[in-house]
C-alpha positions in Angstrom: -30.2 7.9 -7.0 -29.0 4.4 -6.9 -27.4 4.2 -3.0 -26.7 0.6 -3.7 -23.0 -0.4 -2.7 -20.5 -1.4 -5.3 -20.6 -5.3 -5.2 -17.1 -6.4 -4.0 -15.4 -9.8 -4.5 -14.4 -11.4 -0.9 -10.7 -10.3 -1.2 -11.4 -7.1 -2.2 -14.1 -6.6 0.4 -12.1 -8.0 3.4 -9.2 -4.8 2.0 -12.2 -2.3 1.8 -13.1 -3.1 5.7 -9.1 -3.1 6.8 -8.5 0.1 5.1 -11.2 1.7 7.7 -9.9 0.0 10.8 -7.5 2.4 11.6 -9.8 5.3 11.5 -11.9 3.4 13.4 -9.8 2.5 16.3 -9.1 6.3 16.8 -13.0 7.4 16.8 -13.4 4.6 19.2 -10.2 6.1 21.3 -11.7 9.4 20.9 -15.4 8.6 21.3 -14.8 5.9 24.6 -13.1 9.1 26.3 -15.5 11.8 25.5 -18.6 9.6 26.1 -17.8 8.7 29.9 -17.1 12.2 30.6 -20.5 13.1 28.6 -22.3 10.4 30.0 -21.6 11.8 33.8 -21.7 15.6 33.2 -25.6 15.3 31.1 -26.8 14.0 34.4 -27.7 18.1 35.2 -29.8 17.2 32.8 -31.7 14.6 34.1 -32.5 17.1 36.9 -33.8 19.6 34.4 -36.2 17.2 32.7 -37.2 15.6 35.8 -36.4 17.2 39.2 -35.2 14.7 41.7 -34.4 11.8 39.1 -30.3 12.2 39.3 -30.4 10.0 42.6 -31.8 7.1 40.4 -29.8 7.4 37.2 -26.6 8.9 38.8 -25.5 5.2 39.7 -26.7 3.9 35.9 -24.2 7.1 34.5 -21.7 6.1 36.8 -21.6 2.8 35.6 -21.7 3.5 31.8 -18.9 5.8 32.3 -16.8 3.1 34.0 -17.5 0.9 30.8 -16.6 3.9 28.4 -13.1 4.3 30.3 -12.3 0.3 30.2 -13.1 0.3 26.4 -10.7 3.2 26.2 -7.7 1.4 28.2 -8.2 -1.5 26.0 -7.8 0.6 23.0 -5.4 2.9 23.6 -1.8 1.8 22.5 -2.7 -0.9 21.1 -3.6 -2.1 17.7 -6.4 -4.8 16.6 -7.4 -6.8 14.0 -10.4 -6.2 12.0 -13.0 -8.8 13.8 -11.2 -7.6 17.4 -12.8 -4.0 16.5 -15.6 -5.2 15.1 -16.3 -6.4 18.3 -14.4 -3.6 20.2 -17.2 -1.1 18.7 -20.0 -2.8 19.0 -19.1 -3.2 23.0 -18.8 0.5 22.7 -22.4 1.0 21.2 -23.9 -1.8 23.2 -22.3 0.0 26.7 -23.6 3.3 25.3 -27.2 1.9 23.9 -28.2 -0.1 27.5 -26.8 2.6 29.9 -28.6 5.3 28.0 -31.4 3.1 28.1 -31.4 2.8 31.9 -30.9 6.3 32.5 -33.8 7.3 30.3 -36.1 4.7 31.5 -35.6 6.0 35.2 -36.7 9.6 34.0 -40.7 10.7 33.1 -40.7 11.2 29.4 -37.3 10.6 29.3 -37.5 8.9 25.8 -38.0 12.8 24.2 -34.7 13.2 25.4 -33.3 9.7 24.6 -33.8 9.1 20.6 -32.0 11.8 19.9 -29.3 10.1 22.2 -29.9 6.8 20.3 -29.5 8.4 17.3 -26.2 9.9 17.8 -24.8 6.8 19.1 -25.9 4.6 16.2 -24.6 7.3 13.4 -20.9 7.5 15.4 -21.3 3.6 15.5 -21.6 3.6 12.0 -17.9 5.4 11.5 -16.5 1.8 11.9 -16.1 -1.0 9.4 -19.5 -1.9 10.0 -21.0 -3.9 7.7 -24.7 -4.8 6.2 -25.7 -7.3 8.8 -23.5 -5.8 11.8 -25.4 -2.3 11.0 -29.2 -4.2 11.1 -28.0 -5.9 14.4 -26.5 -2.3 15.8 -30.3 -0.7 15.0 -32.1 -3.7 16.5 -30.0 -3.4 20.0 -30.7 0.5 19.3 -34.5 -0.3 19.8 -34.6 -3.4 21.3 -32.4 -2.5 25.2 -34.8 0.9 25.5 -38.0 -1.1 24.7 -37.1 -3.9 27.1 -36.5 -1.4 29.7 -39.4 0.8 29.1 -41.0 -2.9 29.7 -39.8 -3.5 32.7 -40.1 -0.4 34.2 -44.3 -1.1 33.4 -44.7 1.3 30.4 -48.0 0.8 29.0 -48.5 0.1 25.0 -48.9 3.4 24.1 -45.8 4.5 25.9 -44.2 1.3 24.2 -45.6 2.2 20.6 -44.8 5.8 20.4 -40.9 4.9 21.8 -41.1 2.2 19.1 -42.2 4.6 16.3 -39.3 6.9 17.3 -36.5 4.3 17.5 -37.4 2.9 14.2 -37.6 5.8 13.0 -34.1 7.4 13.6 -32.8 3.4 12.8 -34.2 3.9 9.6 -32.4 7.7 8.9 -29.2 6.2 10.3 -29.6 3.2 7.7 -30.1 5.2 5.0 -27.6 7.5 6.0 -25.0 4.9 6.3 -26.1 3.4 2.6 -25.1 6.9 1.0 -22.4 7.2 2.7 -20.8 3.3 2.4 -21.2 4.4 -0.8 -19.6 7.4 -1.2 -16.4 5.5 0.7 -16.7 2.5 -1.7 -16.4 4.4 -4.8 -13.4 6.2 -3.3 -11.6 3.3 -2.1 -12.0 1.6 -6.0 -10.5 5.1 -6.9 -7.4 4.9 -4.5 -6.9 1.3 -5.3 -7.2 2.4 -9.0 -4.7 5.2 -8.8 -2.2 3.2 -6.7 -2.2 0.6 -9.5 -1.4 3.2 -11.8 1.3 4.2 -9.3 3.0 0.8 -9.4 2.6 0.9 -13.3 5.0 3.7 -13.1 7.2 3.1 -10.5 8.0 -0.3 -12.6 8.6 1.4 -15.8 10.5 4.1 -14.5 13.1 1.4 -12.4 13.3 -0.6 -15.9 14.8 3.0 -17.0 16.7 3.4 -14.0 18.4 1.7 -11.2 16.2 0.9 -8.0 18.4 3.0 -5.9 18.3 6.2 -8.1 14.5 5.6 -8.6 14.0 5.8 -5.0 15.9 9.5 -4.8 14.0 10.6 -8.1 11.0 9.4 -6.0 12.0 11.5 -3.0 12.0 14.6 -5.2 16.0 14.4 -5.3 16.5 16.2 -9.3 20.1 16.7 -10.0 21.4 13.6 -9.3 25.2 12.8 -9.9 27.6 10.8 -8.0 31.2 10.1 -8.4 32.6 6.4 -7.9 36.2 5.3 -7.1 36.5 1.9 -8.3 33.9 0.2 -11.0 34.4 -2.2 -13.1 33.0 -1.2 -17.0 31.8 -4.4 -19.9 31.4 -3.6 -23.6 30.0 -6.3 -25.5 29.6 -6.2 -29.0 28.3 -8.8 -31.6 29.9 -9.5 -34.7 27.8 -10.6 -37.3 24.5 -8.9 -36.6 24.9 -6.1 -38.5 25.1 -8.0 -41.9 21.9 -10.1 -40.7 20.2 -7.4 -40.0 20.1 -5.6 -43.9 18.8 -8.9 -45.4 16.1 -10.0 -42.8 12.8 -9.2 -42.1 12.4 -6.5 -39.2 10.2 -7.9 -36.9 12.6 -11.2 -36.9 15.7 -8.9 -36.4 14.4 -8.1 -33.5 12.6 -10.6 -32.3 16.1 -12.4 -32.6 18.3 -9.8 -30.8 15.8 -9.3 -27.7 15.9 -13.1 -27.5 19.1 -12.9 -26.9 19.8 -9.7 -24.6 16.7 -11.1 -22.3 19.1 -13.9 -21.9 22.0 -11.6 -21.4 19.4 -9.0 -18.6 19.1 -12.4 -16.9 22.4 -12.6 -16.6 22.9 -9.0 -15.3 20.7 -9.3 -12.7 22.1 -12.8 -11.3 25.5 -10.9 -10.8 24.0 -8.5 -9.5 25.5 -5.9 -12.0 24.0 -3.5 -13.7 22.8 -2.5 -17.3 23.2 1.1 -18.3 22.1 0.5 -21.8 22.1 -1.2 -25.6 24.1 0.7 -28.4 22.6 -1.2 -31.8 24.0 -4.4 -31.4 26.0 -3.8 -28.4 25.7 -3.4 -24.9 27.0 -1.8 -21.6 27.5 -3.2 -18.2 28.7 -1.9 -14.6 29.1 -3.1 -11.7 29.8 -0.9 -8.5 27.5 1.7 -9.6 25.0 3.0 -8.1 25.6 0.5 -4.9 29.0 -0.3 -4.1 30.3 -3.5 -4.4 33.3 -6.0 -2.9 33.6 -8.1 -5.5 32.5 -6.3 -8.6 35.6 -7.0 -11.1 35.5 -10.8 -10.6 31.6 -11.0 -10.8 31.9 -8.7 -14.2 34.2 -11.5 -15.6 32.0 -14.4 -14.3 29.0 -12.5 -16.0 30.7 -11.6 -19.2 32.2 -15.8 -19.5 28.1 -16.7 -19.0 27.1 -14.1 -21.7 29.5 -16.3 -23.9 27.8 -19.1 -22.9 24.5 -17.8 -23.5 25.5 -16.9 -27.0 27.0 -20.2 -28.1 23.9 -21.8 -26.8 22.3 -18.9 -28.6 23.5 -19.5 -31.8 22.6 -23.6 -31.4 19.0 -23.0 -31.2 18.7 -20.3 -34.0 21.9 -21.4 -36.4 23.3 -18.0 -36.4 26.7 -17.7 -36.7 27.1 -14.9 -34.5 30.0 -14.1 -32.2 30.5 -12.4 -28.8 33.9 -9.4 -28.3 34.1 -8.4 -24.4 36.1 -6.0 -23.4 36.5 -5.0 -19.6 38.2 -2.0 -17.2 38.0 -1.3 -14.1 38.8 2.4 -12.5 36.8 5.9 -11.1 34.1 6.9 -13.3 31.2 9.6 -12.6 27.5 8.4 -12.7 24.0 10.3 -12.8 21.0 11.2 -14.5 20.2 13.0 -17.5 17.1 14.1 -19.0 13.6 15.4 -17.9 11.3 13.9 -20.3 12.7 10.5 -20.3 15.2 9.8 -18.1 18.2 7.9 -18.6 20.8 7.0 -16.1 24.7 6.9 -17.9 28.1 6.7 -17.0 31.1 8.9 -18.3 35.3 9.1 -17.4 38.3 7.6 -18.9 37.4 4.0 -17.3 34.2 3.7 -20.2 36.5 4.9 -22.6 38.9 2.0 -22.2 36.6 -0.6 -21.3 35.1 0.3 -24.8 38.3 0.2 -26.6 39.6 -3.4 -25.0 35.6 -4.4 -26.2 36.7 -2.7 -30.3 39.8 -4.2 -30.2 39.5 -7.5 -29.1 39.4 -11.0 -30.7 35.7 -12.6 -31.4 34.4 -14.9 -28.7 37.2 -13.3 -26.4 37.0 -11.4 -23.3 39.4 -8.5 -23.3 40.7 -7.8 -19.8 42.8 -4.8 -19.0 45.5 -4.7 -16.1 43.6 -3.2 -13.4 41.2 -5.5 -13.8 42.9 -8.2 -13.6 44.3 -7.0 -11.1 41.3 -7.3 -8.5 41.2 -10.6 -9.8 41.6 -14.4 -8.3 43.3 -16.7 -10.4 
């Protein structure tokens, strides 16, 4: 079984270790509390394992626990970057590693008692967003604080060597351990990241089908969605020409040509801040006021459709084709909403469409047709 770690790029690394820091600030909340009160209350078992030894390492306990409680105050509201709990946890571990240390090295064959102890505290350790190095220094403070206080305390070299064998021992479980496992959490953090990407893939396609707004509520699980507007203002815009282009010329240059120029008029859409319902053949439907209302949205439908005619006459300068632009524009009530389940499709429907697309049929070429209550909400 290969336990090597997927090889990340620096980026994508620096993401992997942030993703864990939140988990990791709660097992340190969690695991600063319940070690000083674990760290006091296993002094009975100093007793047990040495009669008369809890006046020595009562004092070391007391002392680790007062460490536990001031890592927990520093970490419990608040919120730190990744190096700050880094750093945060390996305080933690080091507080845990040297007071265990002193409290075993006070106790006759208290080391039987004490790799286990070690052990535990390097695998919780290893809950954070350690990394390669940090875990190979966390192991070496692991064996080196109980061996330097074995040392001091005069342990002899076979006292030294069999504490050794069993601290590099566990270190080595615990790395191996933590290998698998960084593993296992690498793979599923490429897998999140993967199906997150596909998420956005689909969010963006679905708000090119839909308005933002109405995405969000089909998002929310919101099905039957219909609303009912007072005042919108409705463009039709039809070309005149295409049609007869379009049965002598090649297909892929028909359309080619016509998304040249509805990219332009999209653009155009979206500077107003308007919106496109859809494209009949050669025409194509605008409102504005719907889904979000809007002050203003009669004048900025005639700004917009005067720029459309200015896209088109540049238009028709860089391709030489002698096509023209009819407008036609109303403004009134008019119920909105979205249809379908496979695909879905967000329309408009009343009386105010219905005119809007009249003025558009029977208006002059290169002309916007404006009706009454539109001009109406107009300024000059």
């Amino acid at each position: 079984m290969d336990i090597r770690p997927p090889r990340f790029e620096t980026h994508l690394e620096d993401a992997y270790r942030l993703s864990r820091t939140p988990g990791a600030l709660n097992v340190a909340r969690v695991a600063a509390l319940f070690g000083a009160f674990l760290f006091l209350s296993l002094g009975v078992w100093d007793e047990l394992i040495d009669p008369g030894s809890l006046a020595d390492t009562l004092p070391w306990r007391i002392a680790t626990a007062v460490g536990f409680l001031g890592l927990f105050l520093s970490v419990w509201k608040r919120e730190w970057s990744l190096t700050t709990t880094q750093a945060l946890l390996a305080v933690g571990f080091s507080v845990a590693t040297i007071g265990l240390s002193l409290v075993v090295a006070e106790i006759d064959n208290g080391y039987i008692a004490g790799v286990p102890g070690f052990i535990v505290a390097l695998s919780a350790a290893t809950v954070g967003p350690v990394t390669h190095r940090g875990l190979l220094g966390l192991i070496a403070i692991a064996a080196g604080f109980p061996l330097l206080a074995y040392w001091v305390t005069g342990a002899n070299s076979t006292e030294l060597l069999n504490l050794a064998l069993w601290l590099f021992s566990g270190g080595g479980f615990v790395y191996v351990a933590w290998r698998v496992t960084d593993l296992a959490r690498r793979r599923a953090f490429l897998a999140e990241r993967a199906l997150e990407a596909e998420r956005d893939k689909v969010d963006a396609l679905v708000r090119k089908m839909v308005p933002g707004s109405i995405a969000d509520r089909l998002k929310s699980g919101e099905e039957a969605i219909s609303d009912r507007h007072d005042e919108v203002t409705v463009l039709f815009a039809d070309l005149i020409g295409f049609t007869r282009f379009a049965e002598s010329q090649d297909a892929v240059d028909v359309v080619g040509l016509l998304n040249d120029l509805f990219s332009r008029f999209d653009a155009l859409v979206g500077q107003y801040g308007l919106e496109k319902i859809k494209t009949l053949g050669d025409g194509y439907m605008v409102v504005a006021g719907a889904p979000l209302a809007m002050d203003d949205h009669a004048s900025a439908t005639v700004r917009c459709a005067k720029s459309m005619m200015e896209a088109l006459a540049d238009f028709r300068d860089s391709s030489l084709l002698d096509w023209r632009l009819r407008i036609g524009i109303h403004t009134g009530p008019l119920v909105a909403g979205v249809i379908g389940t496979d695909r879905y499709s967000y329309d408009v429907w009343g009386d105010t469409v219905n005119v809007a697309s009249r003025l558009e049929s029977t208006g002059s070429p290169d002309e916007i047709h404006v009706s009454a209550e539109t001009a109406h909400h107009l300024d000059g």
